[in-house]
FILO-472491 format. One record per residue (C-alpha): z, y, x; residue number from 1; chain; residue in three letters. Coordinates in steps of 0.2 Angstrom, whole numbers, plus 5000, padded with zeros to 4 digits. Layout:
<atoms>
((Z; Y; X); NUM; A; ALA)
...
</atoms>
This chain:
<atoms>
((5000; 5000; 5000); 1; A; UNK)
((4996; 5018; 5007); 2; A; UNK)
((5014; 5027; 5001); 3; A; UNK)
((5026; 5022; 4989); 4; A; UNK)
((5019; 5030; 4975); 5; A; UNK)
((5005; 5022; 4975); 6; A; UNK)
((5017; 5004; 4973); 7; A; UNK)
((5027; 5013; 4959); 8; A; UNK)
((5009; 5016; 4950); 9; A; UNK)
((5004; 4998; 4951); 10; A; UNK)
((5022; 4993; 4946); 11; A; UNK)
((5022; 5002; 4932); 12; A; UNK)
((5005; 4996; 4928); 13; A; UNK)
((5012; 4980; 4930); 14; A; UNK)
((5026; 4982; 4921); 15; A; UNK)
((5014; 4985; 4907); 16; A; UNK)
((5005; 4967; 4907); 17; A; UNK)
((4991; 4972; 4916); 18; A; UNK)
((4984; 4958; 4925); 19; A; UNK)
((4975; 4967; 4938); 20; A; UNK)
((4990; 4976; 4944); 21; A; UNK)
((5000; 4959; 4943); 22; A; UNK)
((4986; 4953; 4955); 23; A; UNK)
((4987; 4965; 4967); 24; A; UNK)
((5004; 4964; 4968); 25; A; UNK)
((5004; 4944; 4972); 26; A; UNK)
((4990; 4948; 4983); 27; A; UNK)
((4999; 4958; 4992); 28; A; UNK)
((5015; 4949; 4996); 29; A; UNK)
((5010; 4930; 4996); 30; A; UNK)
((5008; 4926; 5012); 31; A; UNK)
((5023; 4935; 5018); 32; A; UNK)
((5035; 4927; 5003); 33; A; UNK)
((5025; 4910; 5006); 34; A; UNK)
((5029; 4911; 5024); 35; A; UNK)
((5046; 4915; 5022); 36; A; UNK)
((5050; 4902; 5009); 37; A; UNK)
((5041; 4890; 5021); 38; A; UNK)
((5054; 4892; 5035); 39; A; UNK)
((5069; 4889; 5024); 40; A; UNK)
((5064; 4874; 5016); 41; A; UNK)
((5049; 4867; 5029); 42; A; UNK)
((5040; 4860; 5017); 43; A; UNK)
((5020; 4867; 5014); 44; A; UNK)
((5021; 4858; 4994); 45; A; UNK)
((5037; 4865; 4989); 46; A; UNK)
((5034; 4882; 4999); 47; A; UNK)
((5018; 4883; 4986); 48; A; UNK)
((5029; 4880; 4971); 49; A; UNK)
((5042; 4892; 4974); 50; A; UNK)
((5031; 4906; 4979); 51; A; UNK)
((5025; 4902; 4961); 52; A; UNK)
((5040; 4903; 4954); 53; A; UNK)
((5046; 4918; 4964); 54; A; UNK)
((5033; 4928; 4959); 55; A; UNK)
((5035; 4924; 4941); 56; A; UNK)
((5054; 4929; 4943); 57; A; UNK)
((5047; 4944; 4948); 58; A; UNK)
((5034; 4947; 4937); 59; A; UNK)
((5047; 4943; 4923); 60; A; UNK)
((5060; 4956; 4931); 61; A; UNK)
((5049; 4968; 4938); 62; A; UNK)
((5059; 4981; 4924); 63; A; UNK)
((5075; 4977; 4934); 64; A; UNK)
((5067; 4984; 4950); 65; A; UNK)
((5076; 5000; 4959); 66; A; UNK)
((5063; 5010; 4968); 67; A; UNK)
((5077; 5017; 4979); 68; A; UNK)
((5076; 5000; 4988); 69; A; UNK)
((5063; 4993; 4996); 70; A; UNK)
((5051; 4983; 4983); 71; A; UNK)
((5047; 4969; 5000); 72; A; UNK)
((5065; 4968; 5002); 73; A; UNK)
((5068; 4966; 4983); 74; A; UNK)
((5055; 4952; 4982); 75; A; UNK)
((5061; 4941; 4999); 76; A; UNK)
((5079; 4943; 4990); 77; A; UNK)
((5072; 4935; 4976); 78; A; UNK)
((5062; 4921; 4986); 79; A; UNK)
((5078; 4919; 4995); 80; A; UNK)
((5088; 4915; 4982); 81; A; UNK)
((5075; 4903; 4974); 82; A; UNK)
((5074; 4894; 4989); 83; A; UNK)
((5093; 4893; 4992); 84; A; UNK)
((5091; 4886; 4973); 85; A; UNK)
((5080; 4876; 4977); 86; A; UNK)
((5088; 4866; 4991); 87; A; UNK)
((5106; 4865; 4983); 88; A; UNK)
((5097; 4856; 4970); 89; A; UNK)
((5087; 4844; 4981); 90; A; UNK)
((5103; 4840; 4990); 91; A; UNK)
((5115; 4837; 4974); 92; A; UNK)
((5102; 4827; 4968); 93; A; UNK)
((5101; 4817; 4985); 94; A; UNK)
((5120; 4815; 4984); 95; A; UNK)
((5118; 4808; 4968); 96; A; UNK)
((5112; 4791; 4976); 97; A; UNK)
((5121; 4790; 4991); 98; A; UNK)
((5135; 4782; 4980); 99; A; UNK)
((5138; 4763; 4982); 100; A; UNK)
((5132; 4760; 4965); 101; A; UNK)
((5116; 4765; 4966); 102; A; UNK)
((5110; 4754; 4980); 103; A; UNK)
((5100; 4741; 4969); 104; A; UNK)
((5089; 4757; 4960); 105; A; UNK)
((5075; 4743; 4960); 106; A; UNK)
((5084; 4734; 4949); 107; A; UNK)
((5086; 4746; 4937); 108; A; UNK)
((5076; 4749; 4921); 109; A; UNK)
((5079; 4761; 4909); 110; A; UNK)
((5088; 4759; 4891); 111; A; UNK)
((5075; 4759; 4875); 112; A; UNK)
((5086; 4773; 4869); 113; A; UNK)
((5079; 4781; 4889); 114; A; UNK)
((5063; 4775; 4885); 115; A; UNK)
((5064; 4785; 4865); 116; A; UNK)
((5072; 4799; 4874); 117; A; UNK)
((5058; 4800; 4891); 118; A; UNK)
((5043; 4797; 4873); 119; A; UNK)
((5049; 4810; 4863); 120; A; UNK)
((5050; 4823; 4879); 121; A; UNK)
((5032; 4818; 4883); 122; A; UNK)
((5026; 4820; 4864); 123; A; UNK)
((5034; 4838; 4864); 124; A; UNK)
((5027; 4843; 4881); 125; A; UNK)
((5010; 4837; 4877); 126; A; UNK)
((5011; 4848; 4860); 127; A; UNK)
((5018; 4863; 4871); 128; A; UNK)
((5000; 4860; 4881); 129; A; UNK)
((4991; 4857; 4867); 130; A; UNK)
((4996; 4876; 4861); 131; A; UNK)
((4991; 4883; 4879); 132; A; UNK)
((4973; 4892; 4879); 133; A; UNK)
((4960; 4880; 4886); 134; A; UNK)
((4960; 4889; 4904); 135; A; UNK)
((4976; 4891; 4904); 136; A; UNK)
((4978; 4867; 4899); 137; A; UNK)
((4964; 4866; 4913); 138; A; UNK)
((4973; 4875; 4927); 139; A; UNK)
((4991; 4867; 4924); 140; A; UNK)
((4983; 4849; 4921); 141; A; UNK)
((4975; 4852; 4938); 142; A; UNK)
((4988; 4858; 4946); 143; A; UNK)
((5003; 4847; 4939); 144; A; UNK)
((4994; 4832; 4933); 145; A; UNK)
((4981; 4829; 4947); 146; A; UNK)
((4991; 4838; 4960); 147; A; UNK)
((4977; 4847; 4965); 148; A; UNK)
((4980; 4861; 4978); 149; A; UNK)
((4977; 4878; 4974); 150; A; UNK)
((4961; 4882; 4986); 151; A; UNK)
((4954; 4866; 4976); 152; A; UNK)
((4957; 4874; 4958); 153; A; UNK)
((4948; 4888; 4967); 154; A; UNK)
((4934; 4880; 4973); 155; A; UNK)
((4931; 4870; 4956); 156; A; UNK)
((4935; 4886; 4944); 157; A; UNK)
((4926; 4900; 4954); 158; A; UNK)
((4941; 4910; 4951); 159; A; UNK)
((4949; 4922; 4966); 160; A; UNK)
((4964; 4914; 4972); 161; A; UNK)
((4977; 4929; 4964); 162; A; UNK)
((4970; 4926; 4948); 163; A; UNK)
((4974; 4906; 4949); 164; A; UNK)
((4989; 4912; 4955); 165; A; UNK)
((4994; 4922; 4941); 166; A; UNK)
((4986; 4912; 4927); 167; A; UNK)
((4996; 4897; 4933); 168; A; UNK)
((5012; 4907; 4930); 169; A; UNK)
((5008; 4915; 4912); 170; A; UNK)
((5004; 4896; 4908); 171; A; UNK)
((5023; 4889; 4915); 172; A; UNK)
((5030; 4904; 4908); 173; A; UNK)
((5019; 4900; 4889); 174; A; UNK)
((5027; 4880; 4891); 175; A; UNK)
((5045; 4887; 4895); 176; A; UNK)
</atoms>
């Protein structure tokens, strides 16, 4: 950005739902967010998702944004804390199984009520989806279902990168 009212402009523009704005703020900080998210949890998939998911923290918050303080900084705090997040998470869920009891996990199938439960969570997802605009089912079928890579989605869509990026986040935040 050339001065810091230039930022407050296209925050403002995006604080109105103007996807361009929205854009061009991803744009702008993506690689530095990605690459700071990256060397906290060291992992290029996760690093990916939680850039998504920062940016659509921010996107969601951008209202709660002080423009005394630095909007970089503001973002990274928000990356940081999604990846700290993040990691608390993966390791509660790691201690789950370090317990005695869960050695034979092979062994284990789940209950028919689990098996109701797991159906009926699938059935309301998939009705969620249904709901979602056809661009908007493509990308996250793509991107969730296939596990394809962004620069794939890309290839395949012909759409710029930020606009994937951002029409991968209005869809998540449509299914929530």
């Amino acid at each position: 950005m050339k001065n810091k009212s230039d930022l407050l402009q296209l925050l403002e523009e995006a604080k109105n739902s103007k996807q361009q704005a929205q854009s061009k703020i991803v744009n702008l900080y993506w690689g530095d967010i990605k690459s700071y998210i990256f060397s906290i949890v060291k992992d290029e998939n996760y690093s990916e998702e939680l850039t998504i998911e920062t940016f659509t923290k921010v996107l969601n918050k951008l209202n709660l944004y002080n423009a005394d303080f630095d909007f970089k900084t503001w973002v990274t705090s928000i990356a940081h804390n999604t990846a700290i997040d993040f990691l608390r998470k993966k390791n509660k869920d790691k201690n789950k199984f370090s317990n005695e009891e869960y050695h034979h996990l092979s062994d284990w199938e789940p209950s028919p009520e689990q098996l109701f439960i797991d159906k009926q969570n699938l059935e309301a997802f998939e009705k969620r989806l249904d709901k979602l605009p056809e661009n908007y089912r493509k990308l996250i079928y793509s991107r969730y279902v296939e596990g394809k890579k962004l620069k794939v989605i890309v290839q395949e869509t012909g759409l710029s990168l930020a606009n994937v990026k951002v029409s991968l986040m209005r869809a998540k935040k449509l299914l929530s």
